[in-house]
C-alpha positions as CSV (number, residue, x, y, z in Angstrom):
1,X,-34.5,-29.5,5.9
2,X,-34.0,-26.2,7.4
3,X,-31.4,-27.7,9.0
4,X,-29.5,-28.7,6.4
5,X,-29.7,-25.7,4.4
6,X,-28.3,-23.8,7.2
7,X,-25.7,-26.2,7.7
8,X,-24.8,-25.9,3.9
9,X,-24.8,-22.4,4.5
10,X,-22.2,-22.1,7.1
11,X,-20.1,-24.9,5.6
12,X,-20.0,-22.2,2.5
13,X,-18.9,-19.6,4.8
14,X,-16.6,-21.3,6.3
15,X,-15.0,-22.3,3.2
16,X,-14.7,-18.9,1.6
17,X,-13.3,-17.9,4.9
18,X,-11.1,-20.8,4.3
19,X,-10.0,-19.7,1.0
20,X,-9.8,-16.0,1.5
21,X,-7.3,-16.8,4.8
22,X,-5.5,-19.5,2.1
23,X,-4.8,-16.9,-0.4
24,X,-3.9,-14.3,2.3
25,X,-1.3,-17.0,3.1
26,X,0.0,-17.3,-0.3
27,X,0.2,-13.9,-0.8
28,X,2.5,-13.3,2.1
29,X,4.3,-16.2,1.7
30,X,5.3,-15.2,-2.1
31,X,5.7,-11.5,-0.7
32,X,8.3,-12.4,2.1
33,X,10.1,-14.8,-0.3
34,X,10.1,-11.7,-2.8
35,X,11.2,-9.9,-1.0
36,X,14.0,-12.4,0.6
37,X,15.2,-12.5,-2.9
38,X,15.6,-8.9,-3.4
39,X,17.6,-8.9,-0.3
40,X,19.9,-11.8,-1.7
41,X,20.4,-9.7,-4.7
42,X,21.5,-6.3,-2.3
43,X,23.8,-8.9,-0.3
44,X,25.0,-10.3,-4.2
45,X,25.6,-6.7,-5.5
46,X,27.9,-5.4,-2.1
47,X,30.2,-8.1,-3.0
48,X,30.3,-7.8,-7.2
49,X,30.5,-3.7,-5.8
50,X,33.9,-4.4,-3.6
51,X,35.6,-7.2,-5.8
52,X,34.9,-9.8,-3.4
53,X,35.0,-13.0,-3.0
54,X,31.9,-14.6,-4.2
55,X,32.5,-18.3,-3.5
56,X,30.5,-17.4,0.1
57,X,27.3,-16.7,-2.4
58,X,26.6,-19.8,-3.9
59,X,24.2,-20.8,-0.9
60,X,22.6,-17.7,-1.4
61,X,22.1,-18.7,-5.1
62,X,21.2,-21.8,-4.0
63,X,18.1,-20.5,-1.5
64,X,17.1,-18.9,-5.0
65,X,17.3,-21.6,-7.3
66,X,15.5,-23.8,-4.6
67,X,12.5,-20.7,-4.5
68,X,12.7,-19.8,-7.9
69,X,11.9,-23.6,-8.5
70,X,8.2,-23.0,-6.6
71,X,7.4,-19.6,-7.3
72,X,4.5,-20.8,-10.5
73,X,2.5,-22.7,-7.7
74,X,2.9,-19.4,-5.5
75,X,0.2,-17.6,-7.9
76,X,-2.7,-20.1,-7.7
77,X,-5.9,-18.8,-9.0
78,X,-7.5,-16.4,-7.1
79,X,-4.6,-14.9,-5.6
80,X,-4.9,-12.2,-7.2
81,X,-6.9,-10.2,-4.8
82,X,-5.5,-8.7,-1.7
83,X,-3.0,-7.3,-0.5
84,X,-0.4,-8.4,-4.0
85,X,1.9,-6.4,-6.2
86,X,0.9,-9.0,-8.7
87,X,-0.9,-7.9,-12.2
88,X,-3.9,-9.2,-13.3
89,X,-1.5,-10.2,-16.7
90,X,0.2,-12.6,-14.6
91,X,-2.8,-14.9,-14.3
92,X,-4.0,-13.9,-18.1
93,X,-0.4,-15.1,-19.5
94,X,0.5,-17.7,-17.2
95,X,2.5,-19.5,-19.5
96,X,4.4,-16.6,-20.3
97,X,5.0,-16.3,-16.7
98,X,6.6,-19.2,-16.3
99,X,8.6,-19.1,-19.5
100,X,9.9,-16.0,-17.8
101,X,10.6,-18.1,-14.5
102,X,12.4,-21.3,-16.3
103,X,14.7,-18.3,-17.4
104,X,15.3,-16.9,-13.9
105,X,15.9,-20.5,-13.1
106,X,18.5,-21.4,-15.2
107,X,20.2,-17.8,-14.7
108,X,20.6,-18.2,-11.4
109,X,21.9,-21.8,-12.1
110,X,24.4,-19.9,-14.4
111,X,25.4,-17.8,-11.4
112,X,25.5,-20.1,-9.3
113,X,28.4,-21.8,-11.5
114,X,30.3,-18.9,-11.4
115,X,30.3,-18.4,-7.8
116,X,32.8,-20.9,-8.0
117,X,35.1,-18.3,-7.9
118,X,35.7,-16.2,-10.7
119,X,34.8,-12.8,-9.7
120,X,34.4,-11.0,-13.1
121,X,32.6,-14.0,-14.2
122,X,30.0,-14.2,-11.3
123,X,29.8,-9.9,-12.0
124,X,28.5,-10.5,-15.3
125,X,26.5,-13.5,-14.6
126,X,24.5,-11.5,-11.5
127,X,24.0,-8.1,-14.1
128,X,22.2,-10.7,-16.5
129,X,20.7,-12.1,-13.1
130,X,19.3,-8.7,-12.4
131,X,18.0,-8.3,-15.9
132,X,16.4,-11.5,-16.2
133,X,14.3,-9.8,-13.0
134,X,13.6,-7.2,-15.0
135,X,11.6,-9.2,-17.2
136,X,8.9,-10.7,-14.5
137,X,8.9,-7.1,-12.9
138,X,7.9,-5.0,-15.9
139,X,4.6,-7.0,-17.7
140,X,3.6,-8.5,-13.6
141,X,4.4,-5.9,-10.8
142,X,2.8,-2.9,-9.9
143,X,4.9,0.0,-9.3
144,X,4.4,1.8,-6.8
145,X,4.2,6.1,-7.0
C-alpha cells in the first residue's frame, strides 16, 4: 500500500512538473509569435512609411492571418502564471478575447486584400490593422514602466 501511495505521489509530481513545463511552453511559444507579429507590423510600417510596394507583404499578412487563426488556444487555462504579459482579464473575459481576435482576423484578411497593390489602400488598411491591436493590448497586456 505504501507502495502505491508513493507511486501516486510521484506520478502527481511528475504531472505538475508536466504541466508547469507545458504552460512554460505555451507561454513562449505565444511570446515569440507576439512578438513575430510585432516585427511583421515594423517590417509593414517601413514600407506604408516609403510609399512602397506592398504586393511583397501579403505573405507576411498571410503568416499573421495563419497565427492570428490559433492564438485563443495559445491562452489555455492556467497559463496565466509565469513569465506572461498576459492579464488575468484575458482568462475572466475570454469571449471577449476572442471577439477581439475574430476582428484582428478579418482585419488582417482586409489587408491582406489590399496588398494586392494599391498602396494608399493597404496604408489605411495596416493603420486600422494597428488599431485593431490596440484593442487586445489595452484590456490584456501589461505595460511595462
Amino acid at each position: 500500500m505504501k507502495g502505491v501511495v508513493w507511486m501516486s505521489a510521484a506520478a502527481a509530481v511528475a504531472l505538475a512538473a508536466g504541466t508547469a513545463w507545458a504552460q512554460a511552453d505555451v507561454i513562449a511559444e505565444r511570446r515569440a509569435g507576439l512578438k513575430r507579429m510585432g516585427e511583421h507590423m515594423q517590417a509593414m510600417k517601413a514600407v506604408v512609411d516609403s510609399r512602397g510596394n506592398v504586393q511583397p507583404l501579403a505573405a507576411t499578412v498571410d503568416d499573421m492571418i495563419a497565427w492570428y487563426r490559433t492564438m485563443p488556444q495559445r491562452f489555455p487555462p492556467g497559463s496565466d502564471r509565469g513569465d506572461t504579459r498576459a492579464l488575468p482579464a484575458l482568462w475572466n473575459e475570454k469571449a471577449n478575447f476572442e471577439t477581439i481576435n475574430n476582428n484582428m482576423v478579418s482585419q488582417l484578411q482586409a489587408l491582406r486584400t489590399a496588398a494586392s497593390g494599391d498602396a494608399a489602400a493597404f496604408a489605411a488598411a495596416y493603420g486600422q490593422t494597428g488599431q485593431t491591436c490596440g484593442t487586445c493590448h489595452r484590456p490584456y497586456r501589461q505595460r511595462i514602466s
